[in-house]
C-alpha positions in Angstrom: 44.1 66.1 -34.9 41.5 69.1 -34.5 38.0 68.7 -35.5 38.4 71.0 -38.6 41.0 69.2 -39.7 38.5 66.3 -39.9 36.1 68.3 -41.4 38.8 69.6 -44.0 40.7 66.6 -45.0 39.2 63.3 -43.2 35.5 63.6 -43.9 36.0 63.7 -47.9 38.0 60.7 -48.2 35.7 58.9 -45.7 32.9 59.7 -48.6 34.9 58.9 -51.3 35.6 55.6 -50.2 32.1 55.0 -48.9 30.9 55.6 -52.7 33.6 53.7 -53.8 32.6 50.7 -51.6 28.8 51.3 -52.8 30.3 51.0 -56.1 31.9 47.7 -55.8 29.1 46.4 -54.1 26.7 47.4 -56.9 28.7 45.1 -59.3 28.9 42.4 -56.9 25.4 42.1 -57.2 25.2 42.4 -60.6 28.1 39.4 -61.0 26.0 37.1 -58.9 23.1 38.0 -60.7 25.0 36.8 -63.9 26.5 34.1 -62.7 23.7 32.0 -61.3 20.4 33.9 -62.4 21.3 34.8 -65.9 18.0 35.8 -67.1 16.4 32.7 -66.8 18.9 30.5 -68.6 21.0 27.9 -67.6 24.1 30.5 -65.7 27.7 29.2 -66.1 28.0 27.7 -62.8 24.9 25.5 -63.3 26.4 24.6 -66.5 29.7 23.9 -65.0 28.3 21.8 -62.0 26.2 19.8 -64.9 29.6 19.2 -66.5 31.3 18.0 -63.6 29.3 15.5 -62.8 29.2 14.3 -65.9 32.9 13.9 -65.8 32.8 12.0 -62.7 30.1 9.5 -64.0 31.9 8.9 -66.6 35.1 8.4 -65.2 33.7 6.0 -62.7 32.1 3.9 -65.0 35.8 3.8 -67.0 37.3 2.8 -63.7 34.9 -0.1 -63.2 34.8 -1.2 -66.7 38.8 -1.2 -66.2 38.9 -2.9 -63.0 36.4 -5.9 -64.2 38.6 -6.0 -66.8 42.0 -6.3 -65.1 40.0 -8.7 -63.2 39.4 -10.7 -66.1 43.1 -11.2 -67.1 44.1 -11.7 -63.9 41.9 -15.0 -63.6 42.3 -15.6 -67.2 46.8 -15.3 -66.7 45.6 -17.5 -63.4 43.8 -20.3 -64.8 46.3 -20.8 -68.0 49.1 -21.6 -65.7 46.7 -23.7 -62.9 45.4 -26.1 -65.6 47.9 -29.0 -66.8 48.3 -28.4 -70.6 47.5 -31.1 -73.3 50.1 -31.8 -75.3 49.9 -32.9 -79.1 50.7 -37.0 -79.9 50.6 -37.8 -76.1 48.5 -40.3 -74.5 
């Protein structure tokens, strides 16, 4: 390829996608600035993050509250069958 043919066809599409790529970094910037700097505000990933944790709090204390109660069964099931029963009119 000869150097005018650069000039001619290469060159223009080079700047075209160099503006292009300008472009699309231009609203990169702009989606991060919305996404966690919002204007001051709570952004939806900090809101997000907040709401996760939450979640998992939460379902951790279910899961304990669940376990301490299978726990409870379990010895209750346990001690109803180790203890020898009383039985009415015996002596």
């Amino acid at each position: 390829m000869s150097t005018d043919q650069y000039e001619a066809v290469c060159k223009d599409q080079f700047r075209e996608i160099k503006e292009q790529i300008g472009e699309v970094k231009a609203q990169n910037v702009e989606t991060h600035r919305r996404l966690f700097i919002d204007n001051g505000s709570p952004s939806i990933q900090t809101r997000q993050d907040r709401t996760e944790r939450i979640i998992k709090v939460l379902l951790w204390a279910v899961m304990v509250v669940g376990a301490a109660s299978i726990a409870q069964v379990t010895k209750g099931v346990y001690n109803h069958f180790q203890k020898p029963h009383m039985v009415s009119g015996a002596t």
